[in-house]
N, C-alpha and C positions, 0 to 999 in steps of 0.2 A: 677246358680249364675253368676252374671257378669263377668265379669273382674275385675275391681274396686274393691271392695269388697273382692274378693277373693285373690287379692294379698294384701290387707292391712293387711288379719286376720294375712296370711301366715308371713307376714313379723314380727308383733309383736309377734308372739308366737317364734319365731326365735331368737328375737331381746333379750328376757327373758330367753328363756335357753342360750344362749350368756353370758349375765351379772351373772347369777347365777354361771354358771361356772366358770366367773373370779375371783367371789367376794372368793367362796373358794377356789380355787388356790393359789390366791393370801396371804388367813390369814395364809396357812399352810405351805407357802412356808416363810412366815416373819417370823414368832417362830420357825422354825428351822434355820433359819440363825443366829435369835437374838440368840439360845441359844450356836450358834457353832463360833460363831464372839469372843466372850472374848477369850473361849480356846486357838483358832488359834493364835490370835492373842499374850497372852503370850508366847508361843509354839515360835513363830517366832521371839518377843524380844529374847530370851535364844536364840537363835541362830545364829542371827545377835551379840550379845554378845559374847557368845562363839568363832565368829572368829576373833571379835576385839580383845580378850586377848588373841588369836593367834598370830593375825598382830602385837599389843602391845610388847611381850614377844620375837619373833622374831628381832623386829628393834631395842630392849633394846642388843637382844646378836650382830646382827653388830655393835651399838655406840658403843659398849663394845672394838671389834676389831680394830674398829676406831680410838680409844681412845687411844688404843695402840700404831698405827703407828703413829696418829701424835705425841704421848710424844716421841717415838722414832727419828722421823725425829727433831723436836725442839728441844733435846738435844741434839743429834749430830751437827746441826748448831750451836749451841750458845754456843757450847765449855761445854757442861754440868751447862748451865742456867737453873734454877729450875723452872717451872711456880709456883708463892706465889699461899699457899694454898686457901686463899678466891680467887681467882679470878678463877671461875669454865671456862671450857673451852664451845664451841658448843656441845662435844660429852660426856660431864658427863653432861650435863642438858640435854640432849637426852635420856639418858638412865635415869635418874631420871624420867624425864616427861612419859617416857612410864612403867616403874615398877608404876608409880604411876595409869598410866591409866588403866593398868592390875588388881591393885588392886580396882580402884574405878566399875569396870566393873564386878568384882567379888564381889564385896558386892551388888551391883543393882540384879544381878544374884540368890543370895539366897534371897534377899529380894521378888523378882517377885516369886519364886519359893515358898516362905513360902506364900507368899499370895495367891499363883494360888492353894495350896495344901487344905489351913483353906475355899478357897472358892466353889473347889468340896467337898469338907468336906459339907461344908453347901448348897448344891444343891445336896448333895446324887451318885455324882459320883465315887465312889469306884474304879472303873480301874484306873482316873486319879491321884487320893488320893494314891493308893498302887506305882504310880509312881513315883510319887513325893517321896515321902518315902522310896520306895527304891530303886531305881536307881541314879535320877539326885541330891541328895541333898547328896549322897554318896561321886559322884561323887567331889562336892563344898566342901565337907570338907576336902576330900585328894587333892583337888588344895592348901587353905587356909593355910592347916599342909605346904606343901610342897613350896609356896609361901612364909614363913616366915622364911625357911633356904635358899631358893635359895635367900631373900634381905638380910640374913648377907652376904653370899657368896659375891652377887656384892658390899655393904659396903667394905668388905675388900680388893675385885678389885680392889677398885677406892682410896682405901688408898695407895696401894706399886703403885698405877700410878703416885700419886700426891706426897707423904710424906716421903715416904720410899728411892725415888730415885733409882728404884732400876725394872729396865725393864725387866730384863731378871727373877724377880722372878715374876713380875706381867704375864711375858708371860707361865710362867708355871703353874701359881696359874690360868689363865685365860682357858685352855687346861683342866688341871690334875682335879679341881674342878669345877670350875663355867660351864663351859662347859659340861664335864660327867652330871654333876648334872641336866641341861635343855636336854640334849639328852636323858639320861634314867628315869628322873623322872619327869620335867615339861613337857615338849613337849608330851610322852607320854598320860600324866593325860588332858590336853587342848584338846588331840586328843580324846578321852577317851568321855569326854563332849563333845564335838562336836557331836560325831555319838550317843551319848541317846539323845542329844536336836535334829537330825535329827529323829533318832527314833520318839521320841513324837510326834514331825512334821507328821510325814509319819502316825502313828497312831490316831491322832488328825482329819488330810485331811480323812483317809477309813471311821473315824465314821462319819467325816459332810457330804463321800457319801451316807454309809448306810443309813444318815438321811434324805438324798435328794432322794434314791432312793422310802425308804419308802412313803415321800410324793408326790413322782410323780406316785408310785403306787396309793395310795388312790385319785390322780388328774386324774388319766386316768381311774379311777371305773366312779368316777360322771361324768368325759367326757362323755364317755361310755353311760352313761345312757341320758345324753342329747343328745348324738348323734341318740340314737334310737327314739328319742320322735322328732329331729327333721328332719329323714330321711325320717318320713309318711309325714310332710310337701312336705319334698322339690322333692317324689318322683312326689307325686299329682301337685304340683309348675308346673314340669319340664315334663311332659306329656300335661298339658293342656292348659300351657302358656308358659313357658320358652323356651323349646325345639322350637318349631312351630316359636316362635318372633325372636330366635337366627338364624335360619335357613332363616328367611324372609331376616335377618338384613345383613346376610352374604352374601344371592345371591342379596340384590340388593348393597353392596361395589361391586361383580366383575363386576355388570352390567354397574356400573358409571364405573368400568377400562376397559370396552371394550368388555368384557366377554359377547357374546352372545349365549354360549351354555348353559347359567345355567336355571335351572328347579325345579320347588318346590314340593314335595308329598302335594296332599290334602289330608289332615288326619280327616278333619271334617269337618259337616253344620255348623259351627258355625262361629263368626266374622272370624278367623283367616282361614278357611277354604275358604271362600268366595275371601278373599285378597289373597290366594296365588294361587286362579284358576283366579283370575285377573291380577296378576304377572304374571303367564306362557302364560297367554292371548299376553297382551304385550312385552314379549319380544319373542313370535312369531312373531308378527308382524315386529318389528326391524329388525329379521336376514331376511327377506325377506326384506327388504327395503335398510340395514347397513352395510357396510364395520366392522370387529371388531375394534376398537379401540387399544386396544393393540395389535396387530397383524400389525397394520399399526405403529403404537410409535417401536415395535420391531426392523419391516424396517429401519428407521429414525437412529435410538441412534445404531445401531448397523455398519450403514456405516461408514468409515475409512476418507469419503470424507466432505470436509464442504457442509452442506445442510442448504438452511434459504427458509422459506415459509413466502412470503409477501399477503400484501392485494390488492386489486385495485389499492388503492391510494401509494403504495408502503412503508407500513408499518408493520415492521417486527411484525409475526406472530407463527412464530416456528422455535426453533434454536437447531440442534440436538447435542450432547456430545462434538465429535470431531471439532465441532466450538466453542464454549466456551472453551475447553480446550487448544485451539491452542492458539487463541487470548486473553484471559486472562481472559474473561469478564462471570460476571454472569448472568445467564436468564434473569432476570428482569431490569439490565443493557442495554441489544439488542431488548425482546420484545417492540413495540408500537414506534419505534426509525423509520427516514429513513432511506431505502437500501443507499441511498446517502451518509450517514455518513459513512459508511463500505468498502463501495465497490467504488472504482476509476480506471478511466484510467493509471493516473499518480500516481507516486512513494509519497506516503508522505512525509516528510510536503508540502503540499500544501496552496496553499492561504486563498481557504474556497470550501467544498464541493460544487460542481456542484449543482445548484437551481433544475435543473430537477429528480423527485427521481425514474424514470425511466431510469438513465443511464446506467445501465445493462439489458438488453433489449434482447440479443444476445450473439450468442457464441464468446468465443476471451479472451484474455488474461487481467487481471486485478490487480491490488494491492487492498487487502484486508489490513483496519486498525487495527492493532493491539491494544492494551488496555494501554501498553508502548510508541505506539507514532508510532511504526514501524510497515512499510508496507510488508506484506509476499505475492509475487507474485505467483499466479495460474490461472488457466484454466478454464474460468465459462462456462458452458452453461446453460440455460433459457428455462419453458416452461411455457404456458399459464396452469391455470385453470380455468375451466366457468363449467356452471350448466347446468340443461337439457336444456335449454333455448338458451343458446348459449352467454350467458354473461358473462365478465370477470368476474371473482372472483378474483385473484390472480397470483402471480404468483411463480414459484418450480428453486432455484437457484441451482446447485450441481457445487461444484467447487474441483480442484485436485492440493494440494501445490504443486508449481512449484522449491521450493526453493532450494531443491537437487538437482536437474536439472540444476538448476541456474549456480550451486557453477561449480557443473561438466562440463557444459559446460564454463566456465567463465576459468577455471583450462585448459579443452582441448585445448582450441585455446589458450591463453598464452603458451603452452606445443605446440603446431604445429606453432607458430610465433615465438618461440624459434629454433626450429630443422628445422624450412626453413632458417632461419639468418644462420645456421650453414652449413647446405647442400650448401645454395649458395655459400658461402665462400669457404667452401672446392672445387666446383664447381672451384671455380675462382683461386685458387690456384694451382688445378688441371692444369687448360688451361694452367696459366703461366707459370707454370714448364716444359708442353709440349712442350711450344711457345720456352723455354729456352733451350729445347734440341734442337727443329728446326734450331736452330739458331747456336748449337754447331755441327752442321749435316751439316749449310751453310759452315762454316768459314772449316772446316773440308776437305770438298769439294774442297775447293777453293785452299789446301794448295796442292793436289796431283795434277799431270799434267797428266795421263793416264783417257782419257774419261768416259773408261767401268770401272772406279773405282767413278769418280765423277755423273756419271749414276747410280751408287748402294745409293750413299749418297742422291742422289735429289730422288729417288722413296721412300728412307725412310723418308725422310721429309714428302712427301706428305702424308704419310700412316698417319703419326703423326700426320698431321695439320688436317688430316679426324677426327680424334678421338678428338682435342682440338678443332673443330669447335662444337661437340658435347657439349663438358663443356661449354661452349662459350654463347652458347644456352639455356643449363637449366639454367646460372648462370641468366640470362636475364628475362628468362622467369616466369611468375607467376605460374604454375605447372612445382615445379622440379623436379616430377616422372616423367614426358614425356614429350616429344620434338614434335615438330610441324615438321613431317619428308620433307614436299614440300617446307618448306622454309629452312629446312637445305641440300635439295637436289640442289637446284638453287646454295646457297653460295657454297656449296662443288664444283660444276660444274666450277665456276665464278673463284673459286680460280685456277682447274686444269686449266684450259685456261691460266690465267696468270702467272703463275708457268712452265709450258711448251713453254711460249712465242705466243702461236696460235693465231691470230688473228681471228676476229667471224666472217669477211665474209671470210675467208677460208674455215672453219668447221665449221657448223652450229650447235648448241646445240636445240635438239626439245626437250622439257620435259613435261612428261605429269605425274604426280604425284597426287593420291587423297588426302583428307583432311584426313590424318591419324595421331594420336600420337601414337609414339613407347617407351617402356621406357629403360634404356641405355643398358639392356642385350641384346636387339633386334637393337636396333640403329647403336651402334657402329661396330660389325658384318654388321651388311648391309651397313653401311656408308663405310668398308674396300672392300666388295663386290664392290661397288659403283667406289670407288678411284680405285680397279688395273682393272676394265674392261674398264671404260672412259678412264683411263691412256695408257691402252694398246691399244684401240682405235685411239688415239692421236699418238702414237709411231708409230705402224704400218701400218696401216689402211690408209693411205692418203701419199705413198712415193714421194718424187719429186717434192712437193708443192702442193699436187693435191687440189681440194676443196672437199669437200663431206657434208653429214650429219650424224651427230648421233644421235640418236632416246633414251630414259631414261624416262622408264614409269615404274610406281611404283600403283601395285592396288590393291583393298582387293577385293578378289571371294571365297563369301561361307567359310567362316573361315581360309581363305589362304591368304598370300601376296603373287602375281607372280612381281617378278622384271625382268624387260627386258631393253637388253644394245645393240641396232644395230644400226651398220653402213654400210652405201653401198659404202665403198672400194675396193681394191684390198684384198681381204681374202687369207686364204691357199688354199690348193689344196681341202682336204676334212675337215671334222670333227675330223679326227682322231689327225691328224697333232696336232690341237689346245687342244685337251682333253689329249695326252700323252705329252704332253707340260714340259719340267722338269723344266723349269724357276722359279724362287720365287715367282715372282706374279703367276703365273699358279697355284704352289703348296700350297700358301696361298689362293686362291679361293678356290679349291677343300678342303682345311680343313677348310674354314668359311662354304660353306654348308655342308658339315657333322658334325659343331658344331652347326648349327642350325637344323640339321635332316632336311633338304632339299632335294632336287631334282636338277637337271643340267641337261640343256638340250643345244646343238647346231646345228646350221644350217648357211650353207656354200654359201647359194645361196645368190646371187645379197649382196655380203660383208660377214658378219660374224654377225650372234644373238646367243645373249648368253640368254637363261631364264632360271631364278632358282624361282622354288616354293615351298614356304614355311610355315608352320603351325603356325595361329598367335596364340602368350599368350593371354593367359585370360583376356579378358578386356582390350584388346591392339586395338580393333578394330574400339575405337572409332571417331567418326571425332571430328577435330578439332574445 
């Protein structure tokens, strides 16, 4: 048999025991409901009843208290003003209106009650009949009895409130009788009915289970029975057709998602056999030929970076997650659009996208348009796609929000053009306080009259203007980590001349200094180096007017600075003389190289050399 055919029978024989099953379900689930709906439902008036002559009987004994305090408070104001007896107050028509609701609630009560009894009476319910009778109608007559003395009691309440004038006997009569009387015998008898009309309830619900279970017993017999008549269908269904179509229908959705592993059992010669040894046919062929599809969308939606794949003509073509979620925009918003709308050189707003929708072409930095208007700057780079052929196809954008980057870098240099305004300054304050002592070292000098004391003040200036020529320098200079050390060697040099008085064709200054920056731990130390060897040069080295030269070469070898100070004067006799030297500047050399972990060296011939070599800092050896 066909197909056709065979699923039409299967379906109607199905489609039959289907409705047969509802039609009975459905009659025997309605006759037991019809018959358990009236029960319930009196069951549940009496009970809803029951707690209004609760609530009722309750809020009669507050207005009752109430009634009291305010005759009390009102007569005390009013000097024992009587309120006239017809003119009832708020809390005696409170308590009226609720004795009265108790009572009308109590007569609906046995009314619903005689008639729920005469009418299992006449449907043959005997449980219900024996209940009625003897519990809950027991119950309505000892409320009734006992309702008709509790309303003389409040009667006589409401007399000594109103008539009697007379509060202090109403507050006992209210305590002693009316009170005792709703504590031990109405309240009880309400509470009393209450739990039999919950009883009936609770007994009333187990029979409409038992009657529901019954009928969902005899529902699951005939299920039951049509289930077996229509499992030979649906196994026969589901082996010949079903199974085999479901299985087709499934591997070829993974095949549209990309899925090139998928594979079908031929289970049969028949149609559905043929189609899936033609299915596995072709999608051999694919994975020989096919990248998976999903396997490549996994790539895509899973990178962190914006990715957009365009066409030839530059129109977008694939936009993966974190591009739509960055810039706001939905798929079908950015597919078939230009790269030109998106992608810019310039900061948006701009005037109007660039005509050419090739202007991301290349790698380099871009504004991307946001869906808000705003441009989030990043990092594209570009590659072609073409075919076996060598034809364009497209082209593959990956770009990296630069926007952190941005902020950071925007924050860094505000934060290092903040702390150079401040280094220079201090720099500059530095010099002048220097320059301020120099000048307290001049005047100083000038006041004593013994040589060798005005000689100690002038080599301490100098020492000081070595170190504020330093300040001087970085205040000036664009890197205030380090000094340009050959052009602070020439000032330094320029100054001892002039501060010593020496004229330059007497003593020739030869400097030969590389392009080094030092930064001020190294500087200042070498610029003091500097000032008492030239100095002492100057002083000694040329007695009598003589002329000479001094030599001041400053050079980086192999991670060292050698500094050399010679003159070809009259020197000492040897080396020794000049290295046990106890002088101040002698003693200050000898601790500026041992605070630079240096070396000292002299030599005595044709004048006196002084070289000291030294270990440069890290990164100190750059040229200028």
């Amino acid at each position: 048999m066909r197909i056709g055919p065979k699923l039409l029978i299967a379906f109607l024989a199905v489609a039959s025991l289907v409705a047969a099953v509802s039609y009975l379900t459905a009659t025997i689930f309605t006759e037991t409901l019809s018959k358990t709906e009236n029960v319930c439902k009196g069951a549940l008036s009496e009970l809803v009843g029951a707690s209004e002559m609760s609530l009722a009987l309750h809020v009669s004994q507050v207005a009752a208290q109430d009634l009291l305090t305010d005759e009390h408070h009102a007569r005390t104001a009013s000097h024992d003003e009587v309120n006239p007896a017809n003119n009832k107050t708020p809390d005696q028509r409170a308590v009226e209106r609720n004795l009265n609701a108790f009572a009308k609630r109590l007569n609906d009560n046995s009314r619903a009650a005689a008639s729920e009894a005469r009418t299992s009476e006449q449907q043959g319910d005997v449980e219900l009949l024996k209940a009625k009778k003897a519990d809950v109608r027991r119950w309505l007559e000892q409320l009734a009895s006992e309702y008709a003395t509790h309303t003389q009691l409040m009667t006589r309440f409401l007399e000594l409130t109103t008539k009697e004038q007379d509060i202090d006997r109403a507050n006992d009569f209210l305590k002693t009788r009316l009170k005792a009387h709703y504590d031990k015998e109405m309240f009880p008898l309400v509470r009393g009915y209450q739990t039999a009309t919950e009883l009936e309830l609770g007994e009333r619900l187990r029979e409409t289970e038992r009657a529901l279970t019954r009928a969902k017993d005899l529902s699951k017999i005939i299920t039951f029975a049509a289930f077996l008549l229509a499992i030979t269908f649906g196994i026969h269904i589901s082996r010949s057709i079903a199974k085999p179509a479901h299985a087709l229908t499934q591997a070829a959705l993974r095949l549209g998602q990309g899925d090139l592993t998928t594979k079908l059992p031929v289970t049969s010669a028949g149609e559905l056999g043929v189609l899936a040894a033609t299915f596995n046919h072709m999608v051999s062929e694919l994975r020989s030929t096919t990248v998976s599809k999903t396997y490549v969308d996994n790539i895509i939606h899973s990178m962190n970076e914006f990715l957009i794949v365009a066409d030839a003509s530059g129109r977008i073509e694939t936009v993966n997650k974190t591009t739509l979620r960055e810039l706001g925009y939905s798929a079908d918003e950015m597919i078939g659009q230009s790269m030109a709308r998106f992608i810019r050189r310039d900061a948006p707003p701009t005037p109007r996208p660039p005509a050419d929708s090739h202007a991301l072409a290349a790698t380099g930095e871009y504004f991307v348009v946001a869906k808000n208007g705003g441009g989030i700057p990043a990092y594209w780079s570009s590659s072609e796609l073409r075919n076996k052929s060598g034809l364009l196809q497209g082209m593959v954008y990956v770009g990296k929000d630069m926007s952190g980057w941005k902020r950071i870098e925007a924050q860094l240099r505000t934060s290092l053009t903040e702390k150079n305004v401040l280094l220079k300054e201090i720099h500059h304050r530095v010099k002048n306080n220097l320059q301020i002592i120099c000048s307290l070292l001049a005047l100083q000098a000038r006041r004593s009259h013994e040589p060798a004391t005005q000689a100690m003040f002038h080599e301490s200036e100098t020492r000081i203007r070595s170190m504020a020529l330093i300040h001087e320098q970085l205040y000036r200079s664009q890197d205030i980590a380090q000094i340009d050390f050959a052009t602070y060697v020439n000032e330094l040099t320029r100054n001892l001349q002039r501060s010593y008085g020496v004229e330059s064709h007497r003593i020739t200054l030869r400097i030969a200094v590389d392009a080094i920056r030092l930064n001020i731990d190294e500087a200042i130390p070498c610029g003091l180096l500097i000032n008492e060897l030239v100095s002492n040069a100057i002083k000694h080295a040329f007695p009598g007017g003589q002329r000479g030269t001094i030599s001041i070469t400053f050079k980086s070898v192999q991670r060292q600075h050698v500094l050399s100070v010679h003159d070809n004067g009259s020197g000492p006799a040897n080396a020794a003389v000049f290295s046990e030297g106890q002088s101040l500047g002698l003693q200050l050399v000898r601790a500026l190289v041992k605070q630079l972990h240096g070396e000292l060296h002299l030599e005595v011939e044709e004048g006196v050399q002084v070289t000291v070599t030294l270990p440069a800092a890290s990164g100190n050896d750059r040229t200028a």
